[in-house]
C-alpha positions in Angstrom: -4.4 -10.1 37.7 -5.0 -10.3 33.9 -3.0 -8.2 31.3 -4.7 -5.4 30.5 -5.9 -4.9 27.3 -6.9 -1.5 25.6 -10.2 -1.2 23.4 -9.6 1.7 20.9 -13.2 2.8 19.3 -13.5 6.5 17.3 -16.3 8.1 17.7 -17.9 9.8 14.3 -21.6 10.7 13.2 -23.0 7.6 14.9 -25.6 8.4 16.7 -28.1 5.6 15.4 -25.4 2.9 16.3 -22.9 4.0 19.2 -25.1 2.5 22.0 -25.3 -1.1 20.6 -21.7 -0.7 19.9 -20.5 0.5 23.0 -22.7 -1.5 25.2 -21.4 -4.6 23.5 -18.0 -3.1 24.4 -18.3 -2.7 27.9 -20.0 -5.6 28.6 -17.3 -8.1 27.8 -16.4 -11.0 29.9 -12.8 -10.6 30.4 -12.1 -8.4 33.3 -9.1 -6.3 33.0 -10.2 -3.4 29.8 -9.0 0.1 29.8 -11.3 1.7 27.0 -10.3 4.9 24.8 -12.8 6.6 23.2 -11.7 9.0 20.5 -14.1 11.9 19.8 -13.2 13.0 16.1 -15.7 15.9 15.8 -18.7 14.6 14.0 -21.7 17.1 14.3 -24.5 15.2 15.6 -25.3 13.3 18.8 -23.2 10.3 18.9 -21.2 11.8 22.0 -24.0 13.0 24.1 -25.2 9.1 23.9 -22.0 7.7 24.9 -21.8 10.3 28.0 -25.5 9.1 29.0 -24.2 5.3 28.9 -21.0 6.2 31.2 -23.1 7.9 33.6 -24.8 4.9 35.1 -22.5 1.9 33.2 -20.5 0.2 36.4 -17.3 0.3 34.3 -17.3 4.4 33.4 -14.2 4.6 35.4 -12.3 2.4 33.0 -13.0 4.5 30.2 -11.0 7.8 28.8 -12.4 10.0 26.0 -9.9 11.8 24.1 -11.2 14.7 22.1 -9.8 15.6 18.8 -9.5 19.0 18.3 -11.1 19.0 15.1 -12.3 15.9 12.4 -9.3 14.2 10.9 -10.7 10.5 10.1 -10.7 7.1 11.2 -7.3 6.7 10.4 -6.2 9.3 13.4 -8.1 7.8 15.9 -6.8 4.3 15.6 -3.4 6.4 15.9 -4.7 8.0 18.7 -5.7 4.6 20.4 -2.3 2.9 19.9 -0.6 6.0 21.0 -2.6 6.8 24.2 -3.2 3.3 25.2 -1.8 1.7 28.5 -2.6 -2.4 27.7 -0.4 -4.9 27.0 -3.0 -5.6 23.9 -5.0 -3.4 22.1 -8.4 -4.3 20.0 -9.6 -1.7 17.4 -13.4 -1.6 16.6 -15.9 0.4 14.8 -18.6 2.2 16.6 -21.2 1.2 14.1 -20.5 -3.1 14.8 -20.9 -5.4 17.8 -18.5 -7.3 20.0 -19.6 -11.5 21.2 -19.4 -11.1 24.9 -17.0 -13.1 25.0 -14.6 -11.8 22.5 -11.5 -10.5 24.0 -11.5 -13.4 26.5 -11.4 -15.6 23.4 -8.7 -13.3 21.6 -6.7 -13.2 24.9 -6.7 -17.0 25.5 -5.5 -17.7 22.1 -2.4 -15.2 22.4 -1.9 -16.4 25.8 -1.3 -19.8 24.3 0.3 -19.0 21.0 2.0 -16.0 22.2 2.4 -14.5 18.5 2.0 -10.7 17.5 -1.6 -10.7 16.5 -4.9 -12.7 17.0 -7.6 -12.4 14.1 -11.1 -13.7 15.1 -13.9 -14.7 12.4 -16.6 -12.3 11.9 -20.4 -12.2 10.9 -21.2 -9.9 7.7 -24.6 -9.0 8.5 -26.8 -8.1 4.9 -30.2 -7.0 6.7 -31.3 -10.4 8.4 -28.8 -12.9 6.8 -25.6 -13.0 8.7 -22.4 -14.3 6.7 -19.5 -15.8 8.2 -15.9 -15.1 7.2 -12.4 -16.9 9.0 -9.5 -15.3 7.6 -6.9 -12.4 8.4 -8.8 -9.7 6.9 -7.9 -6.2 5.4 -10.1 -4.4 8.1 -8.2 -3.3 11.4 -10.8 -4.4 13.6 -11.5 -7.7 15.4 -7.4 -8.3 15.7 -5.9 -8.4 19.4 -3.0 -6.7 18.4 0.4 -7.2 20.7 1.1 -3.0 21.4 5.0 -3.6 21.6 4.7 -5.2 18.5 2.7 -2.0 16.6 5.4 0.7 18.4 8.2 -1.2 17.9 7.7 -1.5 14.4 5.9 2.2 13.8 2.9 0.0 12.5 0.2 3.6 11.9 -2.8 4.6 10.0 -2.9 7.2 7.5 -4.8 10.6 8.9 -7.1 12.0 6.5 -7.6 9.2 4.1 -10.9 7.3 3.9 -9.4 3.9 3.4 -6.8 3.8 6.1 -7.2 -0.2 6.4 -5.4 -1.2 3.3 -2.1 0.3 4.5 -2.0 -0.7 8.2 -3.3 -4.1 7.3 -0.1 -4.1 4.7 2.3 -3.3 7.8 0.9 -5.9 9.7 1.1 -9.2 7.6 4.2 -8.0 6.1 5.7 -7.5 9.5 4.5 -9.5 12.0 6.6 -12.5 12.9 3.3 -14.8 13.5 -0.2 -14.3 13.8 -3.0 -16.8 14.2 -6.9 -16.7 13.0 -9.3 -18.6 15.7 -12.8 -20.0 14.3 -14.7 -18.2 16.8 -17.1 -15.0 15.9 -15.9 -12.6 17.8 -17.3 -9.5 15.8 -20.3 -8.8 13.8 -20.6 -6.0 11.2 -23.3 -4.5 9.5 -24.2 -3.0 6.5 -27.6 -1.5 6.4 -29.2 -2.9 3.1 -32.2 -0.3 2.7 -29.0 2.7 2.3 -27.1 2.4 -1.3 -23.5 2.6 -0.4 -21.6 5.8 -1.0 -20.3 6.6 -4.3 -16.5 7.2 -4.1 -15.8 10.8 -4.6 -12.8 11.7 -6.7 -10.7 12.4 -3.9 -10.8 8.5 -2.9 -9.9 7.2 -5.8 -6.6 9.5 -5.5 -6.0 8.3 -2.3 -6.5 4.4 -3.4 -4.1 5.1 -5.3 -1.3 6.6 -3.4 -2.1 3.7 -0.7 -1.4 0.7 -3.3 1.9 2.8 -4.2 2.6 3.1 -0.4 2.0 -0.3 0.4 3.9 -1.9 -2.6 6.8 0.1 -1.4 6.5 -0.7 2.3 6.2 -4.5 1.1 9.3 -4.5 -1.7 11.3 -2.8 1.1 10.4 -5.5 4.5 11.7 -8.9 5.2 8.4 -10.4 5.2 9.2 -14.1 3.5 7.9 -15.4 -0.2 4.4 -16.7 1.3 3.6 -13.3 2.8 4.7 -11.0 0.2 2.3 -13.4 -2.5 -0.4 -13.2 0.1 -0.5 -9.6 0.4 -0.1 -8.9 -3.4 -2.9 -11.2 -4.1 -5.2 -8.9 -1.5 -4.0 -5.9 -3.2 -4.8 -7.1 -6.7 -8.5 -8.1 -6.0 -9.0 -4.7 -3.9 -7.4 -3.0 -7.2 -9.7 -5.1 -9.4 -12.8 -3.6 -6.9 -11.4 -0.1 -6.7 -11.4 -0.4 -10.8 -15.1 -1.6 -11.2 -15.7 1.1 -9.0 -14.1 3.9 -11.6 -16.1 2.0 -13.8 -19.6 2.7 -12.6 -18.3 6.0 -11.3 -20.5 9.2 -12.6 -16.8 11.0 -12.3 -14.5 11.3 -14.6 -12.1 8.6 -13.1 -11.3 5.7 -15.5 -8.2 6.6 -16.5 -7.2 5.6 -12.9 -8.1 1.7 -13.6 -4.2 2.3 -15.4 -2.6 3.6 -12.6 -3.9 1.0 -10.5 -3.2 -1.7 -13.0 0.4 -0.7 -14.0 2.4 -3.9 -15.2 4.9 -2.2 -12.7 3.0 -3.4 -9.6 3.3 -6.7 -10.9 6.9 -6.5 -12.1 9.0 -9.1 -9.5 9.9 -12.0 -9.3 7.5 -13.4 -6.4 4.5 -13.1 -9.9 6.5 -16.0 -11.1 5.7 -18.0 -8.0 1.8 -17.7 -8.2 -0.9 -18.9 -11.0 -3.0 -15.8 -9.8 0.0 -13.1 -10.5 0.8 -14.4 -13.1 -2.1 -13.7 -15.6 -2.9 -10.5 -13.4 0.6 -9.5 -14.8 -0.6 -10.2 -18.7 -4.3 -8.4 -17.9 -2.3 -5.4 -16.4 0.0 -5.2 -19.5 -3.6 -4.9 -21.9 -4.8 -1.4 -23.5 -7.2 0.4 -21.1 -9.9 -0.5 -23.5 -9.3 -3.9 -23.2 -9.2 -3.6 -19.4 -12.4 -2.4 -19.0 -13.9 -5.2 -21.1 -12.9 -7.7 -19.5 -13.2 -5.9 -16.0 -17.7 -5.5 -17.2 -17.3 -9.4 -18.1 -15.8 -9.7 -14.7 -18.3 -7.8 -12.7 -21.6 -9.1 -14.5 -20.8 -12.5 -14.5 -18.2 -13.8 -12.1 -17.9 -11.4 -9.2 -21.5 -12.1 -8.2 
C-alpha cells in the first residue's frame, strides 16, 4: 500500500467556499489520505456544510474533525494538523482554494523520486476570471507536501493568534530543510474574490508583522541554513517588509512610524548584504530618514510595483 499522507484544512467563517474546497479535497486521485479537519470556532455555517458533505461522501471514514475549544487562528490549526496527524506526509490547504485532482499523486511522485523534505507545486492566482500562474517556493504554507519527521524533528510550528502565521513557518522551512524541490505542475488554485476590497490591516497586524520579521531574522542568524538560503530568505523578507510599509502608508491608522522598525539598517547589518546587488542598496534605503523612506516607497508603489 501507499504511504499515507495527511491533508490538514482549518475550518473558519467559510461557508460560501468550504464545499468547493473540500470536495476538491476528497476527491483526489491518490488513494491512501487521512484528512483532519480543524474546527476553529467561526460563527456561521461553514461546519454544518462540511457535516452534510461527510454524510453521503464514500471517504467520510477517512476523515477526523478536531474541534477547537474556542477561535485561536490559522496558525493553531496548521499546529493542530501536524500535531494530530498520522501520514508519513502532510499537505496544508486553505478552505477557501481548490486542489487539481491529481495533486497529491503529483506531490507524492516527486518526493518519492527525489526523496527531499518538502515538495512545492505551482499554483494558479485566480483575479475574478483571469487565472495567473506562479512556480516558485512560496511564503504561503499551502500546496507543499511536507515530510512530517522532518516538521517534528526540527519543531518547525505556526504562530497561534497571529494573522500572518506564514511568514514565520515558511522562514523555518527554507532555512532548515536539507532539500526541497518545486514541480511545474498546478497543483493548487487560489482565489481572491475581485468585487470585495481586501481588508485593511488593523493596528494589531502591523504589530505582529513586526515581531514576525524580528522572529524570523533571529531564527535565520541563529540556523545552519548555507549563504544561498539565508540571501534567499532575506530577499523574501525585504520585499514583504517593503509591502507591509506601503501598507502603513495607505493605512487610515496611525502606523507609519512602523515603516522604521521594519526598515532598521539592523536587519540588514551582516555580512551575507555584501553578497547580493538587491541587499545591498536595501541596506543604503534602510539607513535614509523616515521622510525619505516614504518618498521613495510612493515612487515605488505608483510606478514600479504595478
Amino acid at each position: 500500500m501507499k504511504d499515507l499522507i495527511t491533508i490538514g484544512m482549518p475550518v473558519y467563517n467559510v461557508e460560501k467556499y468550504v464545499e468547493k474546497a473540500l470536495l476538491s479535497a476528497l476527491n483526489q486521485t491518490y488513494c491512501n489520505i487521512e484528512y483532519i479537519l480543524v474546527d476553529d470556532k467561526g460563527p456561521d455555517n461553514s461546519m454544518f456544510i462540511v457535516r452534510n458533505i461527510l454524510s453521503t461522501h464514500p471517504r467520510a471514514k477517512d476523515v477526523r474533525i478536531i474541534e477547537h475549544p474556542e477561535n485561536i487562528g490559522t496558525g493553531a490549526t496548521r499546529n493542530t494538523a501536524i500535531d494530530s496527524a498520522n501520514g508519513k506526509y502532510i499537505f496544508l490547504m486553505d478552505s477557501d482554494d481548490e486542489l487539481s485532482p491529481d495533486c497529491i499523486q503529483k506531490l507524492y511522485d516527486k518526493m518519492i523520486e527525489t526523496n527531499v523534505d518538502v515538495v512545492c507545486g505551482s499554483y494558479g492566482h485566480f483575479t475574478g476570471e483571469k487565472m495567473s500562474c506562479f512556480s516558485c517556493f512560496h511564503v504561503p504554507v499551502w500546496n507543499k507536501l511536507y515530510n512530517l519527521q522532518f516538521l517534528r524533528e526540527n519543531n518547525i510550528r505556526a504562530i497561534p493568534n497571529h494573522l500572518l502565521e506564514d511568514v514565520f513557518f515558511y522562514v523555518q522551512v527554507l532555512a532548515t530543510a536539507k532539500s526541497y524541490i518545486i514541480i511545474p505542475d498546478i497543483t493548487y488554485y487560489y482565489y481572491t474574490i475581485i468585487n470585495i476590497p481586501p481588508k485593511e490591516w488593523s493596528e494589531r497586524i502591523f504589530i505582529e508583522w513586526n515581531q514576525i520579521l524580528i522572529d524570523s531574522l533571529n531564527f535565520l542568524n541563529n540556523s545552519t541554513a548555507d549563504i544561498k538560503t539565508r540571501i534567499i530568505i532575506r530577499k523574501k523578507l525585504f520585499w514583504l517588509v517593503i509591502g507591509a510599509s506601503g501598507l502603513a502608508l495607505k493605512s487610515s491608522h496611525n502606523v507609519q512610524h512602523y515603516i522604521n522598525d521594519y526598515l532598521k539598517p539592523d536587519h540588514l547589518k551582516n555580512k551575507d548584504t555584501l553578497h547580493n546587488w538587491i541587499l545591498i542598496p536595501a541596506y543604503i534605503f534602510s539607513c535614509l530618514p523616515l521622510k525619505i523612506k516614504k518618498i521613495l516607497l510612493r515612487f515605488y508603489m505608483k510606478f514600479i510595483s504595478k
